[in-house]
C-alpha positions in Angstrom: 0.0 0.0 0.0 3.0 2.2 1.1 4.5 1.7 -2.5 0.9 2.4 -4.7 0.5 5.7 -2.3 4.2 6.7 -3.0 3.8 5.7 -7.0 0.2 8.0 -7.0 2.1 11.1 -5.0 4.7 11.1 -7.2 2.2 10.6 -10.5 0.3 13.7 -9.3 3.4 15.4 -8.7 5.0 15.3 -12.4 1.7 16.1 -13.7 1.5 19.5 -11.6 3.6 20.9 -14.4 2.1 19.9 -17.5 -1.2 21.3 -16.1 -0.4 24.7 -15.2 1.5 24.7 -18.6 -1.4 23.7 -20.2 -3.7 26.1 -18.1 -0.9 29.0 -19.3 -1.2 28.2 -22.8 -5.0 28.1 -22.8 -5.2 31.8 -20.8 -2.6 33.7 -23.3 -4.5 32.2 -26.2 -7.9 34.0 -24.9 -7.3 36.6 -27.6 -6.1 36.5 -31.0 -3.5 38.5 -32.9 -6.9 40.1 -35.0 -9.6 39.9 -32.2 -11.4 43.5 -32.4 -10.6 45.2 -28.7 -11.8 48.9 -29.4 -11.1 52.4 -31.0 -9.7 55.2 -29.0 -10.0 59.1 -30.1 -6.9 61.6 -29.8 -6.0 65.3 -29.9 -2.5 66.2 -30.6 -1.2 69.4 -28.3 2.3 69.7 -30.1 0.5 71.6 -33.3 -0.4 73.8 -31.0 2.7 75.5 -29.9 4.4 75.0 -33.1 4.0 78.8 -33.6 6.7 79.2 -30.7 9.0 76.3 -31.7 8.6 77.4 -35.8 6.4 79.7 -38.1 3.7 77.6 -38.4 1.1 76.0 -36.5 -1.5 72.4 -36.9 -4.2 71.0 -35.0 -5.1 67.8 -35.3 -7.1 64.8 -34.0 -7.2 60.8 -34.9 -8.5 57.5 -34.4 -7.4 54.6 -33.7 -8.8 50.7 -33.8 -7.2 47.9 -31.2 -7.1 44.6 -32.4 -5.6 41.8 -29.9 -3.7 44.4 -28.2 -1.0 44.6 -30.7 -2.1 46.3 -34.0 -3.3 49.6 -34.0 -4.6 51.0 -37.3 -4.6 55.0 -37.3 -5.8 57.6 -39.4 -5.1 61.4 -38.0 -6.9 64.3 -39.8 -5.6 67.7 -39.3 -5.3 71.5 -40.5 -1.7 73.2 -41.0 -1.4 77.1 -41.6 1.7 79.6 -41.3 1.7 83.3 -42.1 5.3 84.7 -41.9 7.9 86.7 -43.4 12.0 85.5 -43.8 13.5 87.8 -41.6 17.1 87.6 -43.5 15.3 87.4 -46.8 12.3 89.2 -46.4 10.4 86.6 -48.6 6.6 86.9 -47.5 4.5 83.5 -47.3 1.3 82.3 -46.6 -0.3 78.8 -47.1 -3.1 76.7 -45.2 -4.6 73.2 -46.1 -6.2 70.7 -44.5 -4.1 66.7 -44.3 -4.4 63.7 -43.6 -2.2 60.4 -42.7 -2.9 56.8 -42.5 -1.3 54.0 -41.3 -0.5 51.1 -38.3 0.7 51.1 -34.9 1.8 48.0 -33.2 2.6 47.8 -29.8 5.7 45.8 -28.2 4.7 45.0 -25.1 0.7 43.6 -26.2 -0.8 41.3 -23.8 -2.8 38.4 -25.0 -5.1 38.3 -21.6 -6.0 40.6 -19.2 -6.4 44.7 -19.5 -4.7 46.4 -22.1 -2.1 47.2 -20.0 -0.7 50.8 -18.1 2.5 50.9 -20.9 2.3 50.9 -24.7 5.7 51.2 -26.9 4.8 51.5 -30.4 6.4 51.5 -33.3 4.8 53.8 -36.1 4.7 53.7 -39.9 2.4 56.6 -42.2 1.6 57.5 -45.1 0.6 61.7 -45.4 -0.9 63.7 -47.7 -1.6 67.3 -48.6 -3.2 69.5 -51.3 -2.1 73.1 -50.3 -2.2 76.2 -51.8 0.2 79.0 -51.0 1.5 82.5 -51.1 4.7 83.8 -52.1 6.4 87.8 -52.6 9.8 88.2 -52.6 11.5 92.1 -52.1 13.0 93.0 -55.4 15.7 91.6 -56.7 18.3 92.7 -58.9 19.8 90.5 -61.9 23.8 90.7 -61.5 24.5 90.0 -65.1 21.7 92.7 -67.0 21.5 94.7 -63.7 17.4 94.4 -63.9 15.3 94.7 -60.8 12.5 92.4 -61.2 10.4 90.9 -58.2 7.9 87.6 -57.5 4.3 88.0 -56.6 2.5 84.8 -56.6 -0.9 83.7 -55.5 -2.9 80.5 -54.7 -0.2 78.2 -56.2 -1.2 74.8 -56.0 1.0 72.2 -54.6 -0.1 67.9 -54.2 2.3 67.0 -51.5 2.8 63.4 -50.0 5.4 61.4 -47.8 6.3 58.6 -45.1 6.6 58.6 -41.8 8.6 56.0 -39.5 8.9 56.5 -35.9 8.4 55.2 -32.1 5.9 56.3 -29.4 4.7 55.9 -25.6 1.5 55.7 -24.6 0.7 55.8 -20.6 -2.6 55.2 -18.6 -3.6 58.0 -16.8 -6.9 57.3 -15.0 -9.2 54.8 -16.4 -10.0 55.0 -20.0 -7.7 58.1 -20.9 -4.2 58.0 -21.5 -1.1 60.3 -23.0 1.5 59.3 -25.3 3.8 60.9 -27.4 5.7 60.1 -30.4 9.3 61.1 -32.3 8.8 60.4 -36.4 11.2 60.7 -39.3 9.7 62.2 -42.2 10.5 61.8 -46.1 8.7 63.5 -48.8 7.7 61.3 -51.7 6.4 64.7 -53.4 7.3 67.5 -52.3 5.0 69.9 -54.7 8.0 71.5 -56.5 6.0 73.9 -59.3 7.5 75.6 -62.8 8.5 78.6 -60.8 7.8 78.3 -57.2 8.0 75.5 -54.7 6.0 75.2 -51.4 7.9 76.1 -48.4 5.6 74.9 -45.8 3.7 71.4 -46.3 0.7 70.8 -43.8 1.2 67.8 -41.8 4.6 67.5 -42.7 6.7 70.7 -41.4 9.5 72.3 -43.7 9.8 71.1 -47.2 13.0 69.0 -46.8 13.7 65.5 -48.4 13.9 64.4 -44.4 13.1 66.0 -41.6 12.2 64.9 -37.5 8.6 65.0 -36.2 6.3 65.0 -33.1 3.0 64.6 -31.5 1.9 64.9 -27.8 -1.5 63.2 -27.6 -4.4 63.1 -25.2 -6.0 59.8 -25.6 -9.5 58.5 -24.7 -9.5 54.8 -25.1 -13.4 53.2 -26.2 -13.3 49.4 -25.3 -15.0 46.5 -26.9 -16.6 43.7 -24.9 -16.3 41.9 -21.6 -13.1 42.0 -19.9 
């Protein structure tokens, strides 16, 4: 008897293991990579104080779709103006348009159970586009060859403007449903609007018409979810 109690001990012993495993594997496969979890809605402060970082200014707001906790598709809608004058050149400009970008989050640290989690670290790729049309007058400006004085006065130019975006973010609960994040992108312009006699200075959505250039956002985030926990 001694021997069949020690044989059953040790029988429920080895198997102690393979259950928990087993329960583990059947709790982290509770959700799949493309099970719908939610939307959130976002506001992006950064726009708004672009005016004292550079000489133009955006507001914009997005959403956002959760599926298993790991993909995040976005699309962010927004409105970009400037109004300024070159203080070296004296070159006037003016443009505002409306923009828009699409594209995917996905979050490292996604949980396949459970809450969504206090900590997202995202990585971010988007695709923007813009149809804006500007203003540009330059002081005149005298020809060194034929010694001519001739100056450029140019109105509601049209420029189609597109690029990528690659970056990282953070997002952080705050209390509840609404969170904060912010995000560092590298921007490249795919077209960058260039006209017969003018080119666009100032893109909406994607800053200063460069072939690369560094973005942000700093987003407030209200996060909708889907279901039962």
């Amino acid at each position: 008897m001694r021997i069949l109690k020690y044989i059953f001990i040790s029988s429920l012993l080895l198997t102690l293991p393979v259950i928990a495993t087993a329960q583990e594997k059947s709790a982290t496969s509770t959700i799949k990579p493309w099970e719908f979890k939610g939307v959130s809605i976002s506001a992006d402060l950064f726009g708004y104080i672009g005016r004292i970082l550079n000489d133009y200014t955006s507001s914009e707001v997005a959403v956002s779709a959760n599926f298993g906790n790991r993909f995040f598709p976005v699309v962010e809608i927004g409105y970009g103006s400037t109004d300024t004058t070159d203080e070296t050149t004296r070159i006037y400009y003016k443009s505002s348009a409306p923009y828009f970008r699409a594209g995917l989050d996905y979050n490292f640290l996604y949980k396949k159970t459970g809450e969504l989690g206090n900590y997202k670290i995202l990585g971010i790729v988007r695709y923007g586009q813009s149809t804006a049309k500007y203003d540009v007058t330059t002081p005149p400006i005298t020809d060194p060859v034929w010694g001519s004085t001739t100056s450029l006065a140019l109105t509601d130019v049209e420029a189609k403007c597109s690029w990528l975006e690659f970056g990282v973010g953070v997002q952080i609960k705050v209390w509840k449903n609404l969170q904060m994040g912010w995000s560092v992108r590298f921007k490249s312009t795919l077209n960058d609007g260039k006209g017969e006699n003018s080119q666009i200075w100032y893109i909406p959505g994607y800053g200063e018409n460069k072939s690369g250039c560094f973005g942000g956002t700093y987003n407030i985030i209200y996060n909708i979810p889907f279901g039962k926990k």
